[in-house]
C-alpha positions as a Markdown table, in Angstrom:
| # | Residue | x | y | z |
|---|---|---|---|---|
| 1 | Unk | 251.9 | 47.5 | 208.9 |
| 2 | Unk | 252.7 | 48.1 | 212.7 |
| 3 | Unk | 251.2 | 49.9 | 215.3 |
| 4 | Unk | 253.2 | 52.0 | 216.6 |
| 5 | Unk | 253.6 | 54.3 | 220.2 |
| 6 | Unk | 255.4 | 57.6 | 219.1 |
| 7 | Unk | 255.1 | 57.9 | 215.0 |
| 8 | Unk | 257.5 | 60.8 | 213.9 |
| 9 | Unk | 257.6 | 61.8 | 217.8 |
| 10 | Unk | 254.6 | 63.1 | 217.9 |
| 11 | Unk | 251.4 | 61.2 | 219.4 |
| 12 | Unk | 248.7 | 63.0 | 216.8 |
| 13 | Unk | 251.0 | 62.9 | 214.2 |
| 14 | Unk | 248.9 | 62.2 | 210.6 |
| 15 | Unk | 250.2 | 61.9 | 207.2 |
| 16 | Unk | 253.8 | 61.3 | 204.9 |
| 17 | Unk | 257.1 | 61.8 | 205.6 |
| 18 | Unk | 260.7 | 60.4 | 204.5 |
| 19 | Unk | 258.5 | 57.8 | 202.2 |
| 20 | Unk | 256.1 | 56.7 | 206.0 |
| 21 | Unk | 252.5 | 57.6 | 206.6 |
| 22 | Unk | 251.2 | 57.6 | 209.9 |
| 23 | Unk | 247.5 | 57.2 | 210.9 |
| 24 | Unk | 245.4 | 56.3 | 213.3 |
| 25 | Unk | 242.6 | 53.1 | 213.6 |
| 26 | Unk | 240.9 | 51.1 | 216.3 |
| 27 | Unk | 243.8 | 49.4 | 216.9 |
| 28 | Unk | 246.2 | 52.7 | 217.7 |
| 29 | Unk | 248.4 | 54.4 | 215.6 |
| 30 | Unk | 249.8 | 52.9 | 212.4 |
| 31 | Unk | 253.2 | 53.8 | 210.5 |
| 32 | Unk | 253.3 | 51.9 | 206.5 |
| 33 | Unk | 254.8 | 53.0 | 203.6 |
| 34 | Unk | 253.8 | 55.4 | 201.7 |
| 35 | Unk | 251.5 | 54.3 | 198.8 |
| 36 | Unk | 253.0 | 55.0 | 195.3 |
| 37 | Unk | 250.3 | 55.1 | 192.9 |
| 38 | Unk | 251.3 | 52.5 | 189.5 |
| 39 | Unk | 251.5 | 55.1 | 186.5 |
| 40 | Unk | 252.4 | 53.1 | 183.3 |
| 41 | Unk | 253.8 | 55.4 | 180.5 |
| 42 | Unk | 253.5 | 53.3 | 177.6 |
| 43 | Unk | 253.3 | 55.2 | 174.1 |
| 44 | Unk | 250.3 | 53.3 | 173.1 |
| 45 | Unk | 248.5 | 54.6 | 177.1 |
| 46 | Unk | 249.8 | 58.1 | 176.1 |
| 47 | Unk | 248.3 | 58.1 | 172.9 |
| 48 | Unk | 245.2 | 57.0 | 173.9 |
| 49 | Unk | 244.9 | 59.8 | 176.7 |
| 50 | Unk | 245.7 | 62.5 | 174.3 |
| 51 | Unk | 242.6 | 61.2 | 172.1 |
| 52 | Unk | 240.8 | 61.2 | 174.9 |
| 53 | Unk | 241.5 | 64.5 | 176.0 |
| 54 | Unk | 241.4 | 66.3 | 172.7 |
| 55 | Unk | 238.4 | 64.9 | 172.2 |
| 56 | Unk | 237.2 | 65.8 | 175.4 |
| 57 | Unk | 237.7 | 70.1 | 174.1 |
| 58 | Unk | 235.9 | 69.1 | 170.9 |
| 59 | Unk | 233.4 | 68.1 | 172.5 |
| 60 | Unk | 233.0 | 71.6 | 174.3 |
| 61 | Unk | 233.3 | 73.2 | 170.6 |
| 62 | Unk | 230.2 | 71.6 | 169.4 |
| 63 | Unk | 226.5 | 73.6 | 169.5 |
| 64 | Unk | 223.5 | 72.5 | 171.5 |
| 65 | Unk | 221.6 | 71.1 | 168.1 |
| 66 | Unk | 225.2 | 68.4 | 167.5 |
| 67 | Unk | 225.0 | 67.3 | 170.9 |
| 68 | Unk | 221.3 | 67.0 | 171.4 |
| 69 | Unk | 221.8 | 64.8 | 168.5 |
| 70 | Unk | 224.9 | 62.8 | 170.1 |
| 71 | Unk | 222.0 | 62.2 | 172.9 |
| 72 | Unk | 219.0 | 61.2 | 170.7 |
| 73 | Unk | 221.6 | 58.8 | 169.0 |
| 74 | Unk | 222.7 | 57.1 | 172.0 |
| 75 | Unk | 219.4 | 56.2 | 173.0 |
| 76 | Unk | 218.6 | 54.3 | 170.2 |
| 77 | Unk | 222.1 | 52.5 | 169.9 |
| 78 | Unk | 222.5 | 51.1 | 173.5 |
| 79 | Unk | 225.9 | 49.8 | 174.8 |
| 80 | Unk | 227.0 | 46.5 | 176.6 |
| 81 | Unk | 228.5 | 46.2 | 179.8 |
| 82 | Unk | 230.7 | 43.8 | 181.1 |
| 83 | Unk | 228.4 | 41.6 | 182.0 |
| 84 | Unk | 226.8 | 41.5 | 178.3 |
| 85 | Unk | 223.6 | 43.6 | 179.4 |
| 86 | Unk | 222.6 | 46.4 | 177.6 |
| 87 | Unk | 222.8 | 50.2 | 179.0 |
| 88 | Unk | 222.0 | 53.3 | 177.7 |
| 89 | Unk | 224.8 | 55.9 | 177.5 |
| 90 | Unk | 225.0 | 59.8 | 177.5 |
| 91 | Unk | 225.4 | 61.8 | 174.3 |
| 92 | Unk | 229.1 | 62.6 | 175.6 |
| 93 | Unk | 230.0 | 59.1 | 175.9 |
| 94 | Unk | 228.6 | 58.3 | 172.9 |
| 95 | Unk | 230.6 | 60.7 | 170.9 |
| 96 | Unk | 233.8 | 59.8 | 172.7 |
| 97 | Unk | 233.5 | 56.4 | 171.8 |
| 98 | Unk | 232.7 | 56.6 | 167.8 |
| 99 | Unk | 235.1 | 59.2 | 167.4 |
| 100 | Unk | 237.9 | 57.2 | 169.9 |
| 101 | Unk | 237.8 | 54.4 | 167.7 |
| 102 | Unk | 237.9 | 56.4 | 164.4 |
| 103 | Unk | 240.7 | 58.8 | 165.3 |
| 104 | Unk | 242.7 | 56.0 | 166.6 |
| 105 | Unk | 243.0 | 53.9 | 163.9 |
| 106 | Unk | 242.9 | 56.9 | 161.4 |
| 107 | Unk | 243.5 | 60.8 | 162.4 |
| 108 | Unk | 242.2 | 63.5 | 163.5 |
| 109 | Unk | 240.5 | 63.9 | 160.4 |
| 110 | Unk | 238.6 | 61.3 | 161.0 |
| 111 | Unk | 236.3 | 62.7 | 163.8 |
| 112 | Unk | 232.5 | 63.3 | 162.7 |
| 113 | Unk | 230.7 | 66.1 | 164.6 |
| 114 | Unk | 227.3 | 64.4 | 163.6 |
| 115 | Unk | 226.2 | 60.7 | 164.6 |
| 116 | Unk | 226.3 | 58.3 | 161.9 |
| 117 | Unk | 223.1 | 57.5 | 159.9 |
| 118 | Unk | 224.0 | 54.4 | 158.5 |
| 119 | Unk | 225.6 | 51.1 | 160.4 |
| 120 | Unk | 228.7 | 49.5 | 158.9 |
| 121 | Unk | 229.2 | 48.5 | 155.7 |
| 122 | Unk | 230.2 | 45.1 | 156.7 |
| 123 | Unk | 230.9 | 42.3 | 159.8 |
| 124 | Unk | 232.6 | 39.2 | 159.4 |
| 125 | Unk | 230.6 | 35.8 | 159.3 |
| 126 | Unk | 233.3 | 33.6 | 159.4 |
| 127 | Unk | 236.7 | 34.2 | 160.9 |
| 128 | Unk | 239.6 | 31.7 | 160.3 |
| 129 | Unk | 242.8 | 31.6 | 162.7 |
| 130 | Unk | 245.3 | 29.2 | 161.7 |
| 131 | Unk | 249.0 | 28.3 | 161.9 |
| 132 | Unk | 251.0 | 30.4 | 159.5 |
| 133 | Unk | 252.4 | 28.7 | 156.2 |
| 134 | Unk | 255.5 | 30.4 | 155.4 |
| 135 | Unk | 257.7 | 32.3 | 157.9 |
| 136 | Unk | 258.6 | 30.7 | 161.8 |
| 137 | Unk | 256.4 | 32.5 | 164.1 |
| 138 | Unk | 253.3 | 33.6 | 161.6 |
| 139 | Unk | 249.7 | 33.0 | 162.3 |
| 140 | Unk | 247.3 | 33.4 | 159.7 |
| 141 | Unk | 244.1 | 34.9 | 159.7 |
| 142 | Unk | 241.2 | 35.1 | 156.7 |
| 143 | Unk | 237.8 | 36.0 | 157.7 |
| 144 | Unk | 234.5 | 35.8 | 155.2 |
| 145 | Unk | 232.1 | 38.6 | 155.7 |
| 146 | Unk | 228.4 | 39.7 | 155.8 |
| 147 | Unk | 228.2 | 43.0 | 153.6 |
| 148 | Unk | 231.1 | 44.2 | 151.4 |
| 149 | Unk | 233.9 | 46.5 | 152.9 |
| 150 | Unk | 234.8 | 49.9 | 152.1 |
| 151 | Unk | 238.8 | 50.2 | 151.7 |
| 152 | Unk | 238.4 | 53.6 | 154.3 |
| 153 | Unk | 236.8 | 51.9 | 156.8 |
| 154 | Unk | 239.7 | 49.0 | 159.0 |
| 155 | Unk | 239.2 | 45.4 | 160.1 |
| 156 | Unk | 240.9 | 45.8 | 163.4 |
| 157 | Unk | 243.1 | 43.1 | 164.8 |
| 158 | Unk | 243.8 | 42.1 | 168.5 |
| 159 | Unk | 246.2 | 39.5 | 169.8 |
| 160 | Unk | 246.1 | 37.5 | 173.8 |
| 161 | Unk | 249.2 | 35.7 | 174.7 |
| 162 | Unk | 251.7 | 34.0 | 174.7 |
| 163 | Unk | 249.7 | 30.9 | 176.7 |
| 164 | Unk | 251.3 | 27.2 | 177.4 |
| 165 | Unk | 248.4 | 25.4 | 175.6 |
| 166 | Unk | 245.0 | 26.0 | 173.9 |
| 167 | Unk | 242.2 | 27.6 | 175.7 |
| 168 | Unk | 238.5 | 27.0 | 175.9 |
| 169 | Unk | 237.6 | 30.7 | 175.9 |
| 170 | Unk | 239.3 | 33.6 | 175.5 |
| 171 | Unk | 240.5 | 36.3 | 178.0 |
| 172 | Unk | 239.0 | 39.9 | 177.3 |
| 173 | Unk | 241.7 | 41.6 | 180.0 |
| 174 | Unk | 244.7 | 40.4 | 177.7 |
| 175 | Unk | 243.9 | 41.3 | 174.6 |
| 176 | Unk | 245.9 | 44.1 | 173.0 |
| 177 | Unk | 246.3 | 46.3 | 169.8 |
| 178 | Unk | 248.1 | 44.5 | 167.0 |
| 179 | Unk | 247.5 | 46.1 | 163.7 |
| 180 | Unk | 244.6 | 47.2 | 161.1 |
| 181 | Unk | 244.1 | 46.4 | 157.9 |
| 182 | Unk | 242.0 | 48.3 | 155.1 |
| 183 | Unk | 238.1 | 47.6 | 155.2 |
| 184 | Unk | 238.3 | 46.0 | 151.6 |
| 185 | Unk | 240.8 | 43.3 | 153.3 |
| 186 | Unk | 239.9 | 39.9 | 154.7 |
| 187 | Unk | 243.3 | 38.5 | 155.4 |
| 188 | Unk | 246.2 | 39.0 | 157.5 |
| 189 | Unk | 249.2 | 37.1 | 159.0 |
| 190 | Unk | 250.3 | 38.1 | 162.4 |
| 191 | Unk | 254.4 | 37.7 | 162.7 |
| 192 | Unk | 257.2 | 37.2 | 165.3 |
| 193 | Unk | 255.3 | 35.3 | 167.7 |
| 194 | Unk | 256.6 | 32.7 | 170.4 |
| 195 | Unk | 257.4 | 29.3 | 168.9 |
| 196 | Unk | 255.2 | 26.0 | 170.3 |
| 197 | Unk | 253.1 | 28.9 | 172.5 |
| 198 | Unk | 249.2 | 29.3 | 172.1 |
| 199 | Unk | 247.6 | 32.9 | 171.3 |
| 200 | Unk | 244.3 | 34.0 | 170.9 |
| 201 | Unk | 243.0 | 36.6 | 168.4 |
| 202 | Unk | 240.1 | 39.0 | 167.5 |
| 203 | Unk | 239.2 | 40.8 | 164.9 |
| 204 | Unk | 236.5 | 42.8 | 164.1 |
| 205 | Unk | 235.1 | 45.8 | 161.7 |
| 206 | Unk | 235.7 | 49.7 | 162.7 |
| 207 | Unk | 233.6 | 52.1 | 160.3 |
| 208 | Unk | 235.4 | 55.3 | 159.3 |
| 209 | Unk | 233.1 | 57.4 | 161.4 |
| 210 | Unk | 234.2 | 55.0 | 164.3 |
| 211 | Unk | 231.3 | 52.4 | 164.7 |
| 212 | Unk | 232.4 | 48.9 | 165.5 |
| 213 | Unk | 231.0 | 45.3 | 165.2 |
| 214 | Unk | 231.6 | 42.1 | 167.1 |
| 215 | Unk | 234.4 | 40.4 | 168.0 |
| 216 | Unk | 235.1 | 36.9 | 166.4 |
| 217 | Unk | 237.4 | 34.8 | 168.2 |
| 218 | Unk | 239.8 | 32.1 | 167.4 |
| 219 | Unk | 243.3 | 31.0 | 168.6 |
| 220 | Unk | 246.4 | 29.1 | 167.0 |
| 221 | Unk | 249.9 | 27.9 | 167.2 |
| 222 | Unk | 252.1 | 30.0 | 165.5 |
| 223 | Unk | 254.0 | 28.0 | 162.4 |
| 224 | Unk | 257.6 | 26.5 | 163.8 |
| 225 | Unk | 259.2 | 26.9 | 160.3 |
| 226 | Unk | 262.1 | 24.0 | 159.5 |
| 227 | Unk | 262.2 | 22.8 | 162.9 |
């Protein structure tokens, strides 16, 4: 960034022009580029934001007794931060979350005005993730699991890589959206994935009305077929 004498020919001269900003600090005035804010436009990013924001206006269309109840829920259900500490979260938040997860991997149809009475139906207790069996590319995944599934709730499935070699613990910022599969379900196999690379997965269980359990980790090699 220089300093500059004369931005745009003008000694008081603030703000953009031509793709330039000029301003002024303790050490004179400065002339940089003009900041471009990073705006990704990916369908999944798109989707989400239209969720969000038709969620938002439902949110405005519900009485004073729904969201006093959105509030009394939150209180008893605390969240967790990054940082794995628990924090209590407003009735709004609450609602956008539940419903964010149901609509998501449902439809609109999906979205409960009310807060949940009962938790899931089910978790997993033990999740395998091995290399796949039949196909080049494939991981497979089975899981065991603590309750029994209902076939309209969805065991949700997120994949982390490619990576050179096996990690000791996974990375939360890379993980991404692969596919669900029916809450009655407890296997999957994950296709078209780099051959001799390393990926981590997670899956966990999404209730209907948009409740979730824990993650459970593991990470494979995908199969390398005839080779």
């Amino acid at each position: 960034m220089p300093v500059v004498k004369n931005p745009f020919l003008s000694t008081d001269a603030r703000g953009s022009l031509f793709g330039l900003t000029a301003s002024f600090s303790r050490g004179g005035n400065t002339l940089k580029r003009k900041a471009r804010p990073s705006t990704k436009r990916g369908s999944a990013l798109n989707r989400v934001r239209i969720i969000l924001g038709w969620l938002s206006r439902q949110w405005g269309e519900l009485n004073d007794d729904q969201r006093a109840s959105w509030g009394a829920w939150a209180q008893n259900h605390p969240g967790i931060d990054k940082f794995g500490d628990p924090f209590i979260m407003s009735g709004f938040n609450a609602f956008i979350m539940l419903n964010h997860s149901a609509v998501r991997l449902g439809t609109g149809a999906c979205m409960i005005e009310l807060p949940p009475e009962d938790p899931p139906a089910s978790a997993i207790a033990v999740l395998t993730v091995v290399t796949g069996a039949v196909a080049a590319g494939d991981i497979d995944l089975s899981w065991t699991e603590l309750g029994t599934g209902i076939t309209a709730d969805f065991w949700e499935i997120q994949i982390a890589g490619p990576f050179q070699s096996p990690g000791r613990k996974s990375v939360d910022s890379r993980f991404k959206f692969i596919t669900s599969v029916e809450g009655a379900v407890m296997l999957e196999t994950v296709g078209g994935l780099d051959l001799g690379m390393w990926y981590w997965l997670r899956v966990r269980y999404v209730a209907a009305d948009g409740q979730v359990t824990a993650w459970q980790y593991g990470q494979a090699t995908p199969y390398l077929g005839g080779v």
